[in-house]
C-alpha positions in Angstrom: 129.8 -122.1 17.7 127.5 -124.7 19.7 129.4 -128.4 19.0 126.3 -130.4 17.8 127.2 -133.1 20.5 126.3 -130.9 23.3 123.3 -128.3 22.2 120.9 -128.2 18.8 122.1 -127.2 16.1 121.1 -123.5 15.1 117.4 -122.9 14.1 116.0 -121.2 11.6 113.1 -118.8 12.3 110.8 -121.2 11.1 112.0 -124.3 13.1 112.0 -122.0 16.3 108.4 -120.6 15.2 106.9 -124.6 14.5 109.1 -126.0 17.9 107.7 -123.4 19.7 103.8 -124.0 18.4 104.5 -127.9 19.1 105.6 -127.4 22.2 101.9 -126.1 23.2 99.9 -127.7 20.9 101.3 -130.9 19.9 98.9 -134.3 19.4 101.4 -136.0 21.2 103.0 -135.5 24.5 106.2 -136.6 23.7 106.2 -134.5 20.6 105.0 -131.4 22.8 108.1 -132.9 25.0 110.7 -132.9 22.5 110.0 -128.8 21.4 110.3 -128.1 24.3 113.7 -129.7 24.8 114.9 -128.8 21.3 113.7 -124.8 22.7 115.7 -124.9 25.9 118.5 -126.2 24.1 118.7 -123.5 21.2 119.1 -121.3 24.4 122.4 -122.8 25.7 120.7 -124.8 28.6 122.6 -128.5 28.9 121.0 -131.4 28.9 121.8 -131.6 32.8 119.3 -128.6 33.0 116.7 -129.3 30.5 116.2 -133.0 32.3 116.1 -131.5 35.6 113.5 -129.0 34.1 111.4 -131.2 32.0 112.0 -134.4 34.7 113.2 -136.6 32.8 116.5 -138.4 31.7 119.6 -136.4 30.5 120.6 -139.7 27.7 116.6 -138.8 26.6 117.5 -135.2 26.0 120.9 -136.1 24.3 119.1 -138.1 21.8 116.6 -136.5 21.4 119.3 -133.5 20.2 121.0 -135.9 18.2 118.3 -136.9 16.3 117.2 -133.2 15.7 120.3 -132.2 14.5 120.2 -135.6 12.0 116.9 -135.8 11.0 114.8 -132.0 11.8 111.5 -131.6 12.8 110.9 -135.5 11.5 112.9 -136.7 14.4 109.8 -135.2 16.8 107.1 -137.6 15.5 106.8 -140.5 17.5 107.4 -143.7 16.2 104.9 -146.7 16.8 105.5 -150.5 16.0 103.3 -153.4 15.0 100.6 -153.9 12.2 100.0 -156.3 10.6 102.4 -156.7 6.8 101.3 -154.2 3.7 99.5 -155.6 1.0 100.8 -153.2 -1.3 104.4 -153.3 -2.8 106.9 -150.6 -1.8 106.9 -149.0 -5.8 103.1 -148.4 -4.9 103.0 -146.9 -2.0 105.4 -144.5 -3.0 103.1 -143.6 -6.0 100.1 -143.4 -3.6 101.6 -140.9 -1.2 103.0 -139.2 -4.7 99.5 -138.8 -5.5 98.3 -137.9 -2.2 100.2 -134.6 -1.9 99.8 -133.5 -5.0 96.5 -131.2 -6.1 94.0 -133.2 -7.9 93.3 -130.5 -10.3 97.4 -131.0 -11.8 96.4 -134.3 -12.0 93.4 -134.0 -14.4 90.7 -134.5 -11.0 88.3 -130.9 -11.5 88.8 -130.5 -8.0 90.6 -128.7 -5.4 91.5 -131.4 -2.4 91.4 -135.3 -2.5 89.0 -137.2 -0.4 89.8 -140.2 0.8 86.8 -141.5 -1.8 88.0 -139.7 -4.3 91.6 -140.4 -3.9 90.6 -144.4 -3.8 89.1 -144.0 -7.1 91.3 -142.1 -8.9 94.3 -144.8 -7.8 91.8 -147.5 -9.1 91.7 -145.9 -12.1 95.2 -146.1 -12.1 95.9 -149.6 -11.2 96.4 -149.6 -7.2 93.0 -150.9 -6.1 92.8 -149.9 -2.3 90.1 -149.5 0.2 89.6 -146.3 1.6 90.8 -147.2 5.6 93.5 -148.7 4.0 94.9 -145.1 2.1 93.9 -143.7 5.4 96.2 -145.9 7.2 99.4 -146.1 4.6 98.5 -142.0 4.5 98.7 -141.7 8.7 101.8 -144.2 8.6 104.1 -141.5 5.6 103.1 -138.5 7.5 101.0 -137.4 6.1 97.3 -135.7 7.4 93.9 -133.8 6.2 94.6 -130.5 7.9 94.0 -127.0 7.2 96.4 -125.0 5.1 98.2 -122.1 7.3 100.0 -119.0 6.4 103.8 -118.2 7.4 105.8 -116.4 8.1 109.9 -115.5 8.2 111.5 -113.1 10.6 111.6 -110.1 8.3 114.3 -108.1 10.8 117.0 -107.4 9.0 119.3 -107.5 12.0 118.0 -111.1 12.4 121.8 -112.1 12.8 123.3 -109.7 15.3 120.1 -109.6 17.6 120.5 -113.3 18.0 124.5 -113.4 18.5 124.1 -110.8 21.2 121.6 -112.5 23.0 123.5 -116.4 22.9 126.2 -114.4 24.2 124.5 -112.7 27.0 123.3 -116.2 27.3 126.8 -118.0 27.1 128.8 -116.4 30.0 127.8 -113.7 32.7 129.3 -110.5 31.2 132.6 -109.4 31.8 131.5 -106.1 34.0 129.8 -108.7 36.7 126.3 -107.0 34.4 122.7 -109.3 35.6 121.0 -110.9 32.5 117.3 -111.0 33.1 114.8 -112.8 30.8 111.7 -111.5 30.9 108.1 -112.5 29.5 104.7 -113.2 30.1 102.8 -116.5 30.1 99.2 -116.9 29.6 96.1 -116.1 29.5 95.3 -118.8 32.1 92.2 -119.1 33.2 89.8 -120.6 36.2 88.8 -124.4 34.7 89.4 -127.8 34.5 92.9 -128.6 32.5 93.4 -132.0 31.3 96.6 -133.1 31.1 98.9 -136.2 32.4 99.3 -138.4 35.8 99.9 -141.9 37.2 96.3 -143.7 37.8 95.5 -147.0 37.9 95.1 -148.6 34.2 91.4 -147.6 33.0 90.6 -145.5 35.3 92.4 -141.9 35.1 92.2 -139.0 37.3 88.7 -137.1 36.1 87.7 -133.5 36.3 84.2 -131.6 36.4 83.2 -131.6 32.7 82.7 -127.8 32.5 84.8 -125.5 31.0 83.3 -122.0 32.3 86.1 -119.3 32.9 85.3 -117.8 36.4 86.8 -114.8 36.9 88.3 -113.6 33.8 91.5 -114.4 32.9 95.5 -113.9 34.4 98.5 -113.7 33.2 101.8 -115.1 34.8 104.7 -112.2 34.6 107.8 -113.6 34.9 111.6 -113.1 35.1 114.6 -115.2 34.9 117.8 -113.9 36.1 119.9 -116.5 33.9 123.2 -116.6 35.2 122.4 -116.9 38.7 119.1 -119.5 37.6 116.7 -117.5 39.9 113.0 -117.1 38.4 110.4 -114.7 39.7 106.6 -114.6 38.8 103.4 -112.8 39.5 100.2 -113.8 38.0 98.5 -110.2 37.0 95.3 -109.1 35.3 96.7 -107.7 32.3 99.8 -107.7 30.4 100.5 -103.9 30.0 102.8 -101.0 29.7 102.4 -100.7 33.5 102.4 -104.2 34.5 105.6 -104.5 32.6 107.1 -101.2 34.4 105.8 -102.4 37.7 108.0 -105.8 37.2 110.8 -103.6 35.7 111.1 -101.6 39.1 110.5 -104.7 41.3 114.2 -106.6 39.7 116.1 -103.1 39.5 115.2 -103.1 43.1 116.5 -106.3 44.3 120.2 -105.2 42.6 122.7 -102.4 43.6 121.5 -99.5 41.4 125.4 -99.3 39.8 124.9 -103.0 39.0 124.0 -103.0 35.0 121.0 -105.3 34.1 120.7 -106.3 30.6 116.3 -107.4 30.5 115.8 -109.5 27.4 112.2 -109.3 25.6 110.3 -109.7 23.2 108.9 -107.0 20.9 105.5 -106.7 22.2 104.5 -103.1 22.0 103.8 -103.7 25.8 107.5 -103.9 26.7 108.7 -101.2 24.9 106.4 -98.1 25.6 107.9 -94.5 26.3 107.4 -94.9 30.2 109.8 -98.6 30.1 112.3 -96.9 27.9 113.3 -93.3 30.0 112.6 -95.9 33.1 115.6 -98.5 31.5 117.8 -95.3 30.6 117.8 -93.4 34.0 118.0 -96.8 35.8 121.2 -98.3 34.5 119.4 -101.0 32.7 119.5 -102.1 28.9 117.0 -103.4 27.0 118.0 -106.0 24.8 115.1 -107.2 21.9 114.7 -110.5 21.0 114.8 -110.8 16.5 111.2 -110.1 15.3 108.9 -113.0 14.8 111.6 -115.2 17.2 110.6 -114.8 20.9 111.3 -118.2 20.7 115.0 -117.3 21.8 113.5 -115.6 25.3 115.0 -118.3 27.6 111.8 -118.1 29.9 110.1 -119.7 27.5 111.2 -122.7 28.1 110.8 -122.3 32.1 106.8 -121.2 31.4 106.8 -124.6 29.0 107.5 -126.3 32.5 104.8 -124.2 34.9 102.4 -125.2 32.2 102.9 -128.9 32.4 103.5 -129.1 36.2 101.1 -126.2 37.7 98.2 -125.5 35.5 97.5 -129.2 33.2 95.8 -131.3 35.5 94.2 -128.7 37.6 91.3 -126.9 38.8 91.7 -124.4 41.3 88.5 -122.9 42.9 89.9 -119.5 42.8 92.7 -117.3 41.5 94.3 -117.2 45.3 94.8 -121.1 44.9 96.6 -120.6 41.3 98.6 -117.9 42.5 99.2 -119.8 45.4 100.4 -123.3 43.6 102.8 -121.4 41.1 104.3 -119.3 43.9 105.1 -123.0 45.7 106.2 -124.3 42.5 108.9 -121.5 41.5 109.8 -121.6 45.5 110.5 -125.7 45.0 112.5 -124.5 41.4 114.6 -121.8 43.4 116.0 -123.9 46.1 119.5 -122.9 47.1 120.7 -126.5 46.7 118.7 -127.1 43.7 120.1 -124.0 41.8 123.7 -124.3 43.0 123.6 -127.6 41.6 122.1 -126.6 38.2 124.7 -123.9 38.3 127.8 -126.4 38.9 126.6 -128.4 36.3 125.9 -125.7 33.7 129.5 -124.3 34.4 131.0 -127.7 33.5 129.1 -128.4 30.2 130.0 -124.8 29.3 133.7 -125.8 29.9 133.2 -129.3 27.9 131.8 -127.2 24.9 134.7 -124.4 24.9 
């Protein structure tokens, strides 16, 4: 078992499927910041690694692990000071946000959703006379928003379990037969226009880019694969994301690695990686494929390395032409693979590994 100290606490499939839907499409950039810590560290990174990843401090990461494991997915909303005092007791504000959540139609209201007018006048009616920015701020400061309702979903693999056991493990130490553990996946679609996203500018006056947001070009896809014990990553960007784009990759790794060297290639279970041509490929070619649980590619270490590419190569960007992308991630994952950088990652990895045991 992980001690809590060290990693997050196991997540269920629906924490992994929300962290990883935050980490991309949070409001709030330290929200978007914290799933993607919380994701690296459900795959046995240290906090040494995920800082050096994410740039920023390892005692950030720790706490932010901490407070995940103490408080769940409320630890990942930021939390703001100031304001000026309530003008409502404590007894009703609790009744408001009571009121708030529940339908109006159990309530006696004929109606389906409260708006902030109606809401206001039903609590009037109740004795709690409040304006309507008011409710919207008390509402905004419990958590609560007007959103649309979503559908959900559990992983419904019944070897939910051992899938994820065999893969922490592949994860946890190199295996015993000297075996390479590749993680592979695909990020994207990425595409040719401006991408806002975050950078040091003088105060008022950010960094600004051509207000169109025309896709030139189509649309690429970055292929990519993580050898995990010896913290190498390799990516393409590619057209498609296909049978034989995924074969093509598959024959570029088991060529860099003596053919009796056994590679274990982690996955998801897009139909894409597991077509009849990938399977007699993995069989005649010494090489295992290992599926990630259904509905939890969140457990796909690469993941978190694509969380990075997307906040460091494509946000703030806007390259003229798919040779300048191509070009600025192959520079980037050529800074990430250093030799110093990666034997130092390494050395640090082995000693939080022994720390944990």
């Amino acid at each position: 078992m992980r001690p809590t100290s060290v990693f997050v606490r196991q997540l269920a499939p629906v924490e992994g499927q929300r962290l990883k839907r935050l980490s991309k499409r949070a409001k709030h950039d330290a929200t978007r910041q914290r799933a993607m810590i919380l994701l690296a560290s459900a795959t046995l990174m240290s906090p040494a690694e995920i800082a050096r990843m994410l740039l920023t401090d390892e005692s950030h990461v720790r706490k932010v692990i901490h407070e995940f494991n103490e408080r769940g997915l409320e630890s990942l909303s930021p939390r703001y000071g100031g304001g000026r005092p309530r003008r409502i007791t404590t007894a009703d504000e609790q009744r408001i946000i009571a009121v708030a959540g529940a339908r109006p139609d159990t309530l006696g209201v004929p109606c389906t959703r409260w708006s902030l007018r109606k809401l206001s006048e039903h609590l009037t009616g109740q004795g709690i006379e409040i304006s309507r920015s008011h409710l919207a701020r008390l509402l905004n400061a419990a958590g609560l928003s007007f959103q649309r309702t979503r559908s959900w979903k559990a992983s419904p693999d019944p070897d939910y379990e051992a899938k994820a056991s065999r893969i922490l493990s592949l994860y946890a130490q190199p295996p015993a037969d000297g075996a390479v553990v590749i993680s592979f996946d695909e990020m994207g679609p990425v595409s040719l226009r401006p991408q806002h996203g975050r950078g040091w500018a003088p105060q008022g006056r950010p960094e600004r880019h051509r207000a169109t947001y025309s896709r030139r070009h189509g649309v690429r896809y970055l292929i990519g694969a993580l050898d995990v014990h010896a913290d190498y990553l390799r990516g393409r960007l590619r057209p498609r994301r296909d049978g034989a784009t995924t074969l093509e990759c598959m024959r570029e790794i088991r060529l860099a690695y003596p053919a009796a060297r056994r590679i274990y290639w982690i996955s998801d279970n897009l139909s894409a990686h597991w077509t009849p041509a990938i399977r007699a490929f993995a069989e005649a070619s010494n090489l295992e494929l290992v599926p990630t649980p259904t509905y939890a590619s969140y457990l796909n270490r690469i993941e978190s390395h694509f969380g990075a590419i997307s906040e460091f190569v494509v946000k703030n960007a806007d390259y003229l032409d798919w040779d300048a992308c191509a070009h600025a991630m192959a520079e980037h994952i050529r800074y990430r693979n250093q030799p110093e950088r990666r034997a130092e990652r390494i050395a640090r990895r082995k000693t939080h590994l022994k720390l944990a045991a």
